[in-house]
N, C-alpha and C positions, 0 to 999 in steps of 0.2 A: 764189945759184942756180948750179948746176950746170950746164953748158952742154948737158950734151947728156940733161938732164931731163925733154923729151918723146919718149926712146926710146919704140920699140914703141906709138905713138900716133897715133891716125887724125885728120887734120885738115881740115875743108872751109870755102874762106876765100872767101866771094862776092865779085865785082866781084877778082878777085884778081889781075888781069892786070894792072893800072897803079894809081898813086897809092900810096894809103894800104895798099889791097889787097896789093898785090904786096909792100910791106914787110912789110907781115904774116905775109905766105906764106913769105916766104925768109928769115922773123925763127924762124918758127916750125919750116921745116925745118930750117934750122943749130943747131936744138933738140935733132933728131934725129927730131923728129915724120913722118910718110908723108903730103904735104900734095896734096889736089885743092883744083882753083882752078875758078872758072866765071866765065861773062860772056855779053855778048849777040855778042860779037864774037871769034871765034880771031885770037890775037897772034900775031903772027910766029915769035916763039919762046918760047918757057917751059919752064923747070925742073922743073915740076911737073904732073901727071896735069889734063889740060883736059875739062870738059866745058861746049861750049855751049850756055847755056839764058837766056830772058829769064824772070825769076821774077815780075814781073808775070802772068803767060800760067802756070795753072793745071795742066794737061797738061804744062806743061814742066817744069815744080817735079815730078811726079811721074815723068818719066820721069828726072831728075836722080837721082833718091834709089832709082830702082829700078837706074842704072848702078851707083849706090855699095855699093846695097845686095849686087850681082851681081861686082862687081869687087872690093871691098874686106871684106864684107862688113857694114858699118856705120862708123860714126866715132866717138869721144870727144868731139873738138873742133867747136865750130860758130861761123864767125864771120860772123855777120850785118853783113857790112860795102855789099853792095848801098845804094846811093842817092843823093839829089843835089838839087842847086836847079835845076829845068827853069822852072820857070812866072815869068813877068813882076813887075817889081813895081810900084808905085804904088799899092798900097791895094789894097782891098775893092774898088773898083768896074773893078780890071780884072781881076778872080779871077772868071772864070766855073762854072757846077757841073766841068764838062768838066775845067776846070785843078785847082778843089780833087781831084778823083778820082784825076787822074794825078797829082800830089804822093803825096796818102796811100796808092796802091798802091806805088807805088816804097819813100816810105819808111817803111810803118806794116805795109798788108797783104801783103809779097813774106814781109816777115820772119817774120810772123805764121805764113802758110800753111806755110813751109819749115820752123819750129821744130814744127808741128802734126805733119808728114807724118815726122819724123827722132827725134821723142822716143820715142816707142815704143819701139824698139831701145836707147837708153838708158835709160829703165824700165827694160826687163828687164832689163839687169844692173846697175842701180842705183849710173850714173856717167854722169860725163858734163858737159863743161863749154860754158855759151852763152854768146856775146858777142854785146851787139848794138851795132854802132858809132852813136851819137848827133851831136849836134852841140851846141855852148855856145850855138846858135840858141834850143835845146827849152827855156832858161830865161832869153833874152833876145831878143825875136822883135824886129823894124826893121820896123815896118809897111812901109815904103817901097821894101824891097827884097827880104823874103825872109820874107811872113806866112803863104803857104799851107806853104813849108818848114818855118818853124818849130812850126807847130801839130802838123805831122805828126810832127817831132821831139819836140815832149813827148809826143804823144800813145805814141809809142812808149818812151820815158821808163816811161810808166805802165804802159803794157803789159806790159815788164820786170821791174819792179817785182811788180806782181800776180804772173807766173810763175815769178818768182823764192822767192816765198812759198808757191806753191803747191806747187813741186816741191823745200822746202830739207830735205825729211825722207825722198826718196827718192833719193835721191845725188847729184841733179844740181843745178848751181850755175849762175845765171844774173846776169851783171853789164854794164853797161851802158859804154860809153865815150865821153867826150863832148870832140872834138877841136875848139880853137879855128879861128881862122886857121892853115893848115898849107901847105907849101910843093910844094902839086902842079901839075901842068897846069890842071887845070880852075879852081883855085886863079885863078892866072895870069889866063887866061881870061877869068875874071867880074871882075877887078879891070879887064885891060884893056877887057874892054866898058864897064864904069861910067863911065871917064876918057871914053873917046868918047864918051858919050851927054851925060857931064857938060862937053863939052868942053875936060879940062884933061890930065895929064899922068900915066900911071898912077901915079909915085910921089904927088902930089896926090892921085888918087883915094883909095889905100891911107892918107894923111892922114886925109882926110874920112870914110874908112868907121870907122878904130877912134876919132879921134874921137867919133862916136854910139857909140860902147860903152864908152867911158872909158879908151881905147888898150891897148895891152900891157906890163907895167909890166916885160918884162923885154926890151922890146927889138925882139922879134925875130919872126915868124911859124913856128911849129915847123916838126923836120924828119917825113918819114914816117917814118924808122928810129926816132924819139922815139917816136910812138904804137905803134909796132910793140913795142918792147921793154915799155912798159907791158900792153900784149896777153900779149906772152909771159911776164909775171909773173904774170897773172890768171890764167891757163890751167894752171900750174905746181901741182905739189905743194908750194909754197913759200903758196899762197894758198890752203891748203883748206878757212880755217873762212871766208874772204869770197863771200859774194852778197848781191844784192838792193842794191847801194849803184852810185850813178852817180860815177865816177871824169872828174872835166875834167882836160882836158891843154891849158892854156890861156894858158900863161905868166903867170896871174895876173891875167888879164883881165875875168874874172866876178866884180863890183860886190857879190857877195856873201858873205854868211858861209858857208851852204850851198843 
């Protein structure tokens, strides 16, 4: 690939202010791409065109896309990267309706609504590339720590899929990306609450969770710049005849064939 292969390319990378996000964003401008970023919250500083918005909250999604549509005048690139593990775990019986609803806005319906209110303007010129960031959760759920996230990840899995068929004969390409264990804050975070709860020691904890998954056979928890440069190959003219396929980034981790 050519490095600076998303000249002249509009890019809008949600949640794009830290983590995975923000690799994305600065993977994809060092592209050449013209990259807005969004979140619930203005970062102190960033590189790239911010706009704040919670994409759960409907009226925000839409005042987002009528700045893009005003400021840039539409995008190419869409990375559906918004979402996360909020809700509790222990099974079914501490998932209340209340907590299934917030899982699958965050991570099924933000995505849904945004790629609804954004496609249009890629119809019309008949381009246009989706990502929707997934997790190796959506086809290996841990009842006991992460079932209302995982549901929501396959179910967005599927959702992908179907859009991705829908829309592969009018230029626009839709592919899903589904990151293991990956080395962020929040990453962090939810290992060191697990060790607390479980009272041992967060390398233990990290133990015991790939344990239940059958560990990582290469070692290591990815980096973000890893999922970010996989992003920027999908988005690329290097990938034009791929959609509709879920790509893990998972060191190998996923127990299955496909």
């Amino acid at each position: 690939m050519e490095m600076k292969d998303l000249n002249g390319k509009r890019a809008l990378v949600t949640g794009g202010t830290k983590g995975i996000g923000k690799a994305i964003a600065d993977e994809l401008a060092a592209a050449g791409a013209q990259v807005i970023v969004s979140a619930r919250t203005r970062p102190e500083e960033t590189a790239h065109h911010f706009i704040k918005a919670d994409l759960t909250d409907a009226d925000q999604v839409a005042a987002l896309a009528q700045e893009i549509e005003d400021t840039f005048g539409g995008i190419d690139i869409l990375i559906n990267n918004v979402g996360g593990l909020t809700t509790p775990g222990g099974g079914h019986s501490t998932l209340t309706d209340a907590l299934w609803q917030q899982e699958l806005d965050l991570n099924l319906i933000s995505a849904i609504r945004l790629d609804r209110i954004l496609l249009p303007q890629m119809l019309a010129k008949q381009s246009g590339v989706i990502i929707h960031i997934s997790s190796v959760s959506g086809k290996q759920a841990l009842w006991n720590l992460n079932m209302a996230y995982a549901v929501s990840k396959a179910a967005l899995n599927s959702y992908s899929k179907a859009l991705s068929t829908e829309l592969a004969d009018k230029g626009v390409r839709v592919l899903t990306v589904a990151p293991g264990a990956t080395k962020t804050d929040p990453m962090v975070k939810f290992l060191n609450d697990y060790a607390t709860s479980a009272g041992i020691s967060p390398e233990e904890g990290m133990k015991q969770l790939m344990a239940q998954t059958g560990g990582i056979p290469m070692g290591r928890m990815a980096e973000p710049k890893e999922v970010a440069q996989l992003v920027h190959f999908l988005v690329s003219p290097s990938a034009a005849y791929l959609t509709g396929t879920i790509y893990a980034i998972d060191g190998g981790s996923l127990p299955v064939v496909a």
